[in-house]
C-alpha positions as CSV (number, residue, x, y, z in Angstrom):
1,X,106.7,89.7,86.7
2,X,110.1,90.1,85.2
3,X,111.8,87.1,83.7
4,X,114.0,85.7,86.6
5,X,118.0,86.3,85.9
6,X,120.7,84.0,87.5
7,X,122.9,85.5,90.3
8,X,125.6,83.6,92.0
9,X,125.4,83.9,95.7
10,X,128.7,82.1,97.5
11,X,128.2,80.7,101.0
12,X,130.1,79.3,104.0
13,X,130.2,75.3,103.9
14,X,128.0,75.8,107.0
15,X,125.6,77.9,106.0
16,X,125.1,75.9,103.1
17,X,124.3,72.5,105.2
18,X,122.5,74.6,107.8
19,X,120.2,75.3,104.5
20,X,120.7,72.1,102.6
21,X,118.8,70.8,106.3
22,X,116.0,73.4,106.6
23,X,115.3,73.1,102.9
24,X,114.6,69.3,103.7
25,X,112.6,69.3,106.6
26,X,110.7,71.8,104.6
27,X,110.5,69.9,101.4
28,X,112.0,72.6,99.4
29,X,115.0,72.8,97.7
30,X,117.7,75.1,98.9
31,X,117.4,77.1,96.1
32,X,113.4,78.0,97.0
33,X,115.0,78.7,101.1
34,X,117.3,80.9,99.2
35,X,115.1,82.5,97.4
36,X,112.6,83.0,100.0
37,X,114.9,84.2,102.5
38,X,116.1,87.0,100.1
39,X,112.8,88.1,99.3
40,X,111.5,88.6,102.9
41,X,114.3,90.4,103.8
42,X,114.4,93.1,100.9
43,X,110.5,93.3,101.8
44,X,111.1,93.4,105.7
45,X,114.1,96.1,104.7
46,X,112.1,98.5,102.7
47,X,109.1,98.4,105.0
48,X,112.1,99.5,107.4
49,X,113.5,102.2,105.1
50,X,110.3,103.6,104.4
51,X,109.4,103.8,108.0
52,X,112.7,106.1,108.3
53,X,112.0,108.3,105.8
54,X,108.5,108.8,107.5
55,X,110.4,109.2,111.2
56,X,112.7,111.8,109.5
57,X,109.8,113.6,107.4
58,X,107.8,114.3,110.5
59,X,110.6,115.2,112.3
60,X,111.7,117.4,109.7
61,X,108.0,118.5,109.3
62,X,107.4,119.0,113.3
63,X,111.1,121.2,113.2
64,X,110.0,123.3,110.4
65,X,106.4,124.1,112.2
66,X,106.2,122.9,115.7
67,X,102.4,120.8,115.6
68,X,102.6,118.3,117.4
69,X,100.4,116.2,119.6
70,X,101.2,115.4,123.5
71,X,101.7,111.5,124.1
72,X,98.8,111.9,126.5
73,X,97.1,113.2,123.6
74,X,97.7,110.4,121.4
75,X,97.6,107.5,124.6
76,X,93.8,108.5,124.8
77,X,93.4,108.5,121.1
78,X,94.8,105.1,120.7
79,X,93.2,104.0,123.9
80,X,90.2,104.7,122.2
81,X,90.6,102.8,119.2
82,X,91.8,100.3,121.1
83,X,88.4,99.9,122.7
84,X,86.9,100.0,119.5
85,X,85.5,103.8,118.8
86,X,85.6,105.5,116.0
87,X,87.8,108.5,117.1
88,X,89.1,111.1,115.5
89,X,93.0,111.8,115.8
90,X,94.0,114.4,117.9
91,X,94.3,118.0,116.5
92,X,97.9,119.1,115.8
93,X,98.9,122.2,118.0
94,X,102.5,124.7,118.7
């Protein structure tokens, strides 16, 4: 892990009480609810971005070739794993 470098981060008065008061009934210091609050939402946000580059890749990919799979095709796949089988995914078709 990288050696952490200071960043200033300039709040509202009230957001800054609003944490000053979380951080203690947590037993943190503002600067951990900071920190943590940062970090989940760069992870939550690139979880997000990558899930849109996914969406627009098949997209893309389905445009380019037209497979696809029907949703009652995939209901009944998932429905199956669902019910705990061991089912193969549907086979991709124009």
């Amino acid at each position: 892990m990288p050696a952490p470098s200071t960043t200033s981060l300039k709040l509202d008065t009230e957001t800054k009480e609003r944490v000053k008061r979380l951080a203690s009934a947590r037993s943190r210091s503002p600067h951990w609810v900071m920190r943590e609050a940062i970090t989940q939402y760069v992870e939550r946000e690139e979880k997000r971005e990558r899930l849109r580059q996914d969406a627009v890749a098949a997209w893309t990919h389905y445009q380019t070739t037209g497979l696809h799979v029907t949703a009652g095709e995939a209901d009944a796949w998932l429905a199956k794993l669902e019910a705990g089988l061991d089912a193969a995914a549907p086979k991709c078709h124009g």
